[in-house]
N, C-alpha and C positions, 0 to 999 in steps of 0.2 A: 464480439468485443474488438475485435485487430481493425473494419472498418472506424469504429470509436478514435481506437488508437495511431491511425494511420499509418499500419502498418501491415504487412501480408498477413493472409492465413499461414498459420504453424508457424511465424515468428516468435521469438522469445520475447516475453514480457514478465514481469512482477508481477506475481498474485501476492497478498499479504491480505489477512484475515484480521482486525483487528477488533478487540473487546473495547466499547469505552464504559468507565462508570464513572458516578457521582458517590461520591463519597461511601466508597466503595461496593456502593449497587451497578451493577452489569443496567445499563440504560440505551446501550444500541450495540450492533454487532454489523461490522464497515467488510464488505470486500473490496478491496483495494486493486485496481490494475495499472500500469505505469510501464511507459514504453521506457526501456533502456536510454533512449536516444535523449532524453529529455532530461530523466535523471539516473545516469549512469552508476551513481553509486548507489543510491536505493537500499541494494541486497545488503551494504556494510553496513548497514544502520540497526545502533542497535535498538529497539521497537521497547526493549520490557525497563530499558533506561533512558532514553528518548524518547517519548511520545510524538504525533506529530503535528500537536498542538502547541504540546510545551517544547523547548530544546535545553 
């Protein structure tokens, strides 16, 4: 993944595992990776109020 992200092996990045559904059926399940540099806040988001669909 860190070639992906352009960033070294063992650098720190965002994992975040996300559920999505439709009307409240589980209809995919996302691993998320996200180099710091890009979106630094990332990790303060809150995901289960926030979607990153909706805002």
């Amino acid at each position: 993944m860190a070639p992906r992200l352009g960033v070294r092996l063992g650098s720190r990045v965002f994992h975040t595992l996300i559920l999505h559904l439709e009307n409240d059926v589980p209809i995919q399940l996302e691993r998320r990776f996200v180099n710091p540099r890009w979106v630094p806040y990332y990790s303060d988001t809150d995901f289960a109020r926030y979607t990153p669909n909706k805002g």
